[in-house]
Backbone as CSV, one residue per row, in Angstrom:
resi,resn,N_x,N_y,N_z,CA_x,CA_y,CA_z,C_x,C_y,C_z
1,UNK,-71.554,-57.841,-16.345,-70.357,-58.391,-15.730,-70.704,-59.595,-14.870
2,UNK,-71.582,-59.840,-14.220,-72.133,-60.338,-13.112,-72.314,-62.086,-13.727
3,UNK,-73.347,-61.665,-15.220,-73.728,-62.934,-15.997,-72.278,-63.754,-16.816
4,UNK,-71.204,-62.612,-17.026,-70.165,-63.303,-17.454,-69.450,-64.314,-16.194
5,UNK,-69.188,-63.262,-15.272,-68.924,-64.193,-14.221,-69.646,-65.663,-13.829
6,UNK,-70.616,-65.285,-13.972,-71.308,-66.898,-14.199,-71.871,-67.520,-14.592
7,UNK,-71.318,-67.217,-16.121,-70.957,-68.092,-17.605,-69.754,-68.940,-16.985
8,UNK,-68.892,-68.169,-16.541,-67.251,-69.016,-16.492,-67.217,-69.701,-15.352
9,UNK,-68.215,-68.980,-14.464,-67.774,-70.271,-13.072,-68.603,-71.561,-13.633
10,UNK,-70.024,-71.290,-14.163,-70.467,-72.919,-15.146,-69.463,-73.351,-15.620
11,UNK,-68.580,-72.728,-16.427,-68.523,-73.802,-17.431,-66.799,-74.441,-16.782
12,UNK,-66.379,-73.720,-15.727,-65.299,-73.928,-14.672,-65.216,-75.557,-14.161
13,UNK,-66.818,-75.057,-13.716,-67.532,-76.403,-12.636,-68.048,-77.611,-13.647
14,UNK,-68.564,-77.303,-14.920,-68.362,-78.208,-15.836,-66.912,-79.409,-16.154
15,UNK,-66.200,-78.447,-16.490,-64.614,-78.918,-17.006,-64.165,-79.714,-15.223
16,UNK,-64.550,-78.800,-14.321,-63.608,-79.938,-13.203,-64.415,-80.939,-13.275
17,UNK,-65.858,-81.336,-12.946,-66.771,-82.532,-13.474,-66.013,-83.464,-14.230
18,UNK,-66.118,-83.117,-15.580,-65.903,-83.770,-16.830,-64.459,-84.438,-16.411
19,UNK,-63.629,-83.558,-16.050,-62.087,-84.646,-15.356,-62.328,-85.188,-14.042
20,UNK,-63.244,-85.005,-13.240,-63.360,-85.976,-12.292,-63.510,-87.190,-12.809
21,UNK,-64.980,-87.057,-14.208,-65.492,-88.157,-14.386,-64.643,-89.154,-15.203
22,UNK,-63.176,-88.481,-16.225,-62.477,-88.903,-16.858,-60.976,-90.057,-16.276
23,UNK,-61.408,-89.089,-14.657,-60.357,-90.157,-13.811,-60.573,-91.382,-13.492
24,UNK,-62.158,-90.711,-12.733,-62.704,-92.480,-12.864,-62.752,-93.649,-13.565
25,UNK,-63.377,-92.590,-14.819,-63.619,-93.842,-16.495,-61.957,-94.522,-16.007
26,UNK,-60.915,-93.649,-16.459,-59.487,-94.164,-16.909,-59.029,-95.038,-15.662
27,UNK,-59.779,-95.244,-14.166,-59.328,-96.102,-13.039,-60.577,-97.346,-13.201
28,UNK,-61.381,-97.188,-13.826,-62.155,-98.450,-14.162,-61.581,-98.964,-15.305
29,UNK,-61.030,-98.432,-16.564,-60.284,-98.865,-17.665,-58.819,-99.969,-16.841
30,UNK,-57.821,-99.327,-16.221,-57.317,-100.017,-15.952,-57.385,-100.973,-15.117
31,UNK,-58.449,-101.044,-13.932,-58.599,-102.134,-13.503,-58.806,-103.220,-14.486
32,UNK,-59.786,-102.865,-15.214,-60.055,-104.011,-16.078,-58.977,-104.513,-17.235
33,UNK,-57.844,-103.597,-17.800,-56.827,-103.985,-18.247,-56.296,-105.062,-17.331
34,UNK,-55.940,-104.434,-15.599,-55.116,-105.648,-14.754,-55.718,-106.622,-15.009
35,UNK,-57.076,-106.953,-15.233,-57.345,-108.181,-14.619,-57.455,-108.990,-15.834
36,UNK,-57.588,-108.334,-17.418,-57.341,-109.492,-18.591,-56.187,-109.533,-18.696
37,UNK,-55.096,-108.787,-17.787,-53.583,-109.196,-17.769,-53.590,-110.578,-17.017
38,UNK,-54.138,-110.228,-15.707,-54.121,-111.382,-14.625,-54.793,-112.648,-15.392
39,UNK,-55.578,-112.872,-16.656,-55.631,-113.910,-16.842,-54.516,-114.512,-17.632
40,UNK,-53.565,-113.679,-18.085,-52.428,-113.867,-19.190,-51.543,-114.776,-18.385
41,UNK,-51.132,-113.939,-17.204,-49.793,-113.484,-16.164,-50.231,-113.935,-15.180
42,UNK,-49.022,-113.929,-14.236,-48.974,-113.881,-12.517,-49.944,-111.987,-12.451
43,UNK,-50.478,-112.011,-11.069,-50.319,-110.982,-10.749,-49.604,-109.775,-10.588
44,UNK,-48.661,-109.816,-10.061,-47.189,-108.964,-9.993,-46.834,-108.813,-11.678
45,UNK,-47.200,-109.384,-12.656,-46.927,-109.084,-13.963,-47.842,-108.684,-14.484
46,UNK,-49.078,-109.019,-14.277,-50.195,-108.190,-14.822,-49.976,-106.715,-13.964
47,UNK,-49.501,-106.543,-13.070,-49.807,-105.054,-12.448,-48.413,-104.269,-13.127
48,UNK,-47.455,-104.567,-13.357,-46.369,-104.502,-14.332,-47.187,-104.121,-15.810
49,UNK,-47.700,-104.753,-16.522,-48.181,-104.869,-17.588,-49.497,-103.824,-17.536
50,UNK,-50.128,-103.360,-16.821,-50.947,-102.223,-16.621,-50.426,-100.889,-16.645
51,UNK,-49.363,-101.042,-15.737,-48.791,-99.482,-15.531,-47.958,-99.238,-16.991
52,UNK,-47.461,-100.030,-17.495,-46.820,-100.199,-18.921,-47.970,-99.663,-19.939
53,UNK,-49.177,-99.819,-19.620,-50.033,-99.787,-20.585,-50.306,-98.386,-20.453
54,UNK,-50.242,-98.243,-18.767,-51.097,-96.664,-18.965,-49.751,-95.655,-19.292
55,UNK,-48.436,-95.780,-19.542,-47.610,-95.344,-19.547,-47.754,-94.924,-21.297
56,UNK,-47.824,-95.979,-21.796,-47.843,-96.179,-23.291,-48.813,-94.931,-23.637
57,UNK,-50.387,-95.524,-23.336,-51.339,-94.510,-23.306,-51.134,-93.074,-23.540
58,UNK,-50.711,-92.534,-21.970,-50.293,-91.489,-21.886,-49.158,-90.659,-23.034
59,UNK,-48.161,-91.515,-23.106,-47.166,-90.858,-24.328,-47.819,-90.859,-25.717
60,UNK,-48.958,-91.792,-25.856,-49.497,-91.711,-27.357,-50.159,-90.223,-27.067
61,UNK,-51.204,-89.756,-25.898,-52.068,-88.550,-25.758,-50.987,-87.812,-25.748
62,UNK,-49.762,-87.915,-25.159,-49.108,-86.484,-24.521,-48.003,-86.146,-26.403
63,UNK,-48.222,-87.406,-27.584,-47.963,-87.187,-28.596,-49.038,-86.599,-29.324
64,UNK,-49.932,-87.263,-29.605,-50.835,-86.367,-30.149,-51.164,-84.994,-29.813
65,UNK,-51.152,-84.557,-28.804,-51.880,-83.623,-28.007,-50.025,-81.927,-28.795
66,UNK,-48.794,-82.753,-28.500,-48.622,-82.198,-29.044,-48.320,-81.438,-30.525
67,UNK,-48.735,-82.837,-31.292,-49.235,-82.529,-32.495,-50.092,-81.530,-33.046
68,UNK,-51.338,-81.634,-32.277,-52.293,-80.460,-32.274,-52.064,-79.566,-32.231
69,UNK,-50.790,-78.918,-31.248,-50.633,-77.618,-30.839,-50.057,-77.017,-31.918
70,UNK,-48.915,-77.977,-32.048,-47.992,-77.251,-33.147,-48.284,-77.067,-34.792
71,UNK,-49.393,-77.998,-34.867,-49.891,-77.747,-36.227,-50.346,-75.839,-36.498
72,UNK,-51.289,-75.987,-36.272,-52.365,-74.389,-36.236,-51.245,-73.249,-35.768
73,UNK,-50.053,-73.432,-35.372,-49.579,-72.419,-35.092,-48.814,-72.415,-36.512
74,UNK,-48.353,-73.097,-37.662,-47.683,-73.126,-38.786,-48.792,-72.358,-39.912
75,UNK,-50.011,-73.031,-39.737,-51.011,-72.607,-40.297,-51.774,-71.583,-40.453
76,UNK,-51.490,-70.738,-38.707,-51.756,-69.560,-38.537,-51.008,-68.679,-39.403
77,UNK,-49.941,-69.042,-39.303,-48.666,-68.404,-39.920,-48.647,-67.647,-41.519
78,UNK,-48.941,-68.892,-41.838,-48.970,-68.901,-43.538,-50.101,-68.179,-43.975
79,UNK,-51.719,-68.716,-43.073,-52.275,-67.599,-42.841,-52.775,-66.063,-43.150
80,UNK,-51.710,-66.210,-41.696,-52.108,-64.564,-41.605,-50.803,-63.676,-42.661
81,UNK,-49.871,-64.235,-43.221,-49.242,-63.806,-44.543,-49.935,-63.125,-45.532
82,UNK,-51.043,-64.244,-45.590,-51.747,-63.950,-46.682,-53.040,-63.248,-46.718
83,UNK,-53.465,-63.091,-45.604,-54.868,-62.628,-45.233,-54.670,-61.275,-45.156
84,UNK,-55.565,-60.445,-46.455,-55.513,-58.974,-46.236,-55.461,-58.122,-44.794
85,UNK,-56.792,-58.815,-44.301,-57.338,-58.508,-43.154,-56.193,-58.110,-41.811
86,UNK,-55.254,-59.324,-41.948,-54.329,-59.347,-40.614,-53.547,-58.399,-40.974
87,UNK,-52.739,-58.418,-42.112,-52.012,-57.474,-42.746,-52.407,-55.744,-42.336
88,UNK,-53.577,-55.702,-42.642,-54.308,-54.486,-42.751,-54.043,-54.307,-40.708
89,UNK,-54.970,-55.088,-40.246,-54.513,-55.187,-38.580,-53.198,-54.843,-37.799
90,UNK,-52.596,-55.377,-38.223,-50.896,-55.067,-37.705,-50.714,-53.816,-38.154
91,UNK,-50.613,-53.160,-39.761,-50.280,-51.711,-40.042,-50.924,-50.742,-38.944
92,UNK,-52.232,-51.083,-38.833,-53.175,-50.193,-37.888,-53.034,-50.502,-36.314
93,UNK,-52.020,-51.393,-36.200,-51.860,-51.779,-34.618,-50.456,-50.683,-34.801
94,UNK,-49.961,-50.616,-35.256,-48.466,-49.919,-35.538,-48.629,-48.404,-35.227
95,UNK,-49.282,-48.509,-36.206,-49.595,-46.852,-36.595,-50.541,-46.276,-35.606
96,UNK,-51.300,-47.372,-34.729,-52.005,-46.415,-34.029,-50.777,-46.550,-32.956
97,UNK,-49.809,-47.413,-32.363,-49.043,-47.189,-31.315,-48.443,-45.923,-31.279
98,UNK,-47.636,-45.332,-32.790,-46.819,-44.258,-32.765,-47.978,-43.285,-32.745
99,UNK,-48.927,-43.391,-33.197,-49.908,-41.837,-33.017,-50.026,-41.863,-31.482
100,UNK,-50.437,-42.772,-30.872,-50.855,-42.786,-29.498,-49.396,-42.036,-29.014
101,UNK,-48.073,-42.351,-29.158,-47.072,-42.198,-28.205,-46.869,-40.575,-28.671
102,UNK,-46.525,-40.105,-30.126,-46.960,-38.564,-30.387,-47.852,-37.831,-29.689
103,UNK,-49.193,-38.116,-29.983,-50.364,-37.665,-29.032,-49.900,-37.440,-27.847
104,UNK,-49.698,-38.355,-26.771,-49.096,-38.031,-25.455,-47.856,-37.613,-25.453
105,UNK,-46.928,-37.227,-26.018,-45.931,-36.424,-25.895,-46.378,-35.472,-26.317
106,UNK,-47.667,-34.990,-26.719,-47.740,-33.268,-27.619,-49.446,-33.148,-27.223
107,UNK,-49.948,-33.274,-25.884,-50.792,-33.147,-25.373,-52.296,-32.135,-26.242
108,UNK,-51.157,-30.642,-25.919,-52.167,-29.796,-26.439,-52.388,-29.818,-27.825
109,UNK,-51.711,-30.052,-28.804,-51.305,-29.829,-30.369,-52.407,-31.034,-30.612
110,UNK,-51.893,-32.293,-29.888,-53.279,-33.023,-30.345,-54.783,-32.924,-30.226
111,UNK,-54.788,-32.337,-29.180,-56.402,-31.603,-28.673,-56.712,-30.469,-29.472
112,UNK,-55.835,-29.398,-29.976,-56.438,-28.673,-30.720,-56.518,-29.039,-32.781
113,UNK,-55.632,-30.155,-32.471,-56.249,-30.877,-34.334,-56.964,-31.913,-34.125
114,UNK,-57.659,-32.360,-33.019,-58.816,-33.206,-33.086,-59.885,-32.311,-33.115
115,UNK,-59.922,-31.141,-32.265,-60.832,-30.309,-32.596,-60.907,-29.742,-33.578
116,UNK,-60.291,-29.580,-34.859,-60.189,-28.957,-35.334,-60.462,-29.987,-36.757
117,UNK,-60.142,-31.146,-36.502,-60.871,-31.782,-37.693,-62.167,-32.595,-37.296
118,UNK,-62.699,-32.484,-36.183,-63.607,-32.783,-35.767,-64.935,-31.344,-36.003
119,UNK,-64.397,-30.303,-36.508,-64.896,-29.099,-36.611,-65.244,-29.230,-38.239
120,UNK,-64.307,-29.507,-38.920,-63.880,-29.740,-40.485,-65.238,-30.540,-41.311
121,UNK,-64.737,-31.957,-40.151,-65.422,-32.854,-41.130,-67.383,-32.676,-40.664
122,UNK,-67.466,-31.622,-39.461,-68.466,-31.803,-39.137,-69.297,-30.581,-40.386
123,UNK,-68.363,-29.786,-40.584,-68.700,-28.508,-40.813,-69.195,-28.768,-42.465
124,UNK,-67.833,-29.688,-43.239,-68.656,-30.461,-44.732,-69.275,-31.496,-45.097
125,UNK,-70.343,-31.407,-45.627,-71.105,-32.722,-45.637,-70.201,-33.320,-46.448
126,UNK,-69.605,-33.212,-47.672,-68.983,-33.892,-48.681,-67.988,-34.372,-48.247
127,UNK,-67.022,-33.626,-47.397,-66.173,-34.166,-46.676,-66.086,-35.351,-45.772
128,UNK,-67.334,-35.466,-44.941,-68.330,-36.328,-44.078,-68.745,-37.392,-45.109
129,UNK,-69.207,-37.692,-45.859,-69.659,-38.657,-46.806,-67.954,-38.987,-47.571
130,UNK,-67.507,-38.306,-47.537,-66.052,-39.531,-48.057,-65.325,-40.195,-47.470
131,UNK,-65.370,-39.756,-46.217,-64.667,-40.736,-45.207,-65.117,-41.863,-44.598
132,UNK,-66.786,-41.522,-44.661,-67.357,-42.377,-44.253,-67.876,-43.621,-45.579
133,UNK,-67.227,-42.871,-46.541,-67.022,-44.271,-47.818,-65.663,-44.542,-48.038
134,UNK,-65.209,-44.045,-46.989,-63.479,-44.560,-46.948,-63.672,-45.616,-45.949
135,UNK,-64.634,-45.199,-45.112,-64.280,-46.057,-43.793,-64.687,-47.506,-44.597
136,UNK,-66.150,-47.641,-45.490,-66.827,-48.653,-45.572,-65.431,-49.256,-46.523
């Protein structure tokens, strides 16, 4: 527990780094935008013409960015339709919810047929070897 905890505070203290260092880059970027404005323009229009730029910027990232998102969630989709695996996952997310909610409504009944096929399958080997080539 201890080493996970600080796996994540690294890589925490990484990521705030990496956007410190990304603010900077992007406040040295636009200075230097103002000032091949300022050779275009007046001042007051080059600083006009900067914030325009980083405005632009921003809506191209804050477009792309949501491009990204929404792709993989269509993809997931179609996906997991088709993927035995998930299919198989969900039945067994299902089915174990209603066993779980039976089980705890019928306390003892379930304790004495877990014991009791826990007695079963221990008791036949053949029995024991098919389930466990059911499981595989």
């Amino acid at each position: 527990m201890h080493d996970l905890i600080a796996r994540l505070a690294t890589v925490i203290v990484a990521c705030m780094l990496v956007g410190v260092a990304l603010m900077v880059a992007l406040g040295f970027a636009m200075v230097g935008v103002y000032f091949l404005f300022a050779q275009i323009a007046s001042p007051p229009w080059a600083a006009f013409d900067s914030a325009l730029a980083a405005i632009v910027f921003s809506l191209i990232v804050a477009g792309v960015t949501l491009l990204m998102v929404r792709r993989p969630r269509r993809l997931r989709r179609q996906r997991a339709a088709s993927n035995p695996n998930y299919l198989a996952a969900m039945v067994g997310d299902l089915l174990g919810s209603r066993f779980r909610k039976l089980a705890s409504e019928n306390t003892r009944t379930s304790i004495l047929a877990s014991f009791a096929a826990g007695f079963v399958i221990g008791l036949s080997p053949k029995l024991r070897a098919f389930l466990l080539d059911l499981i595989r």
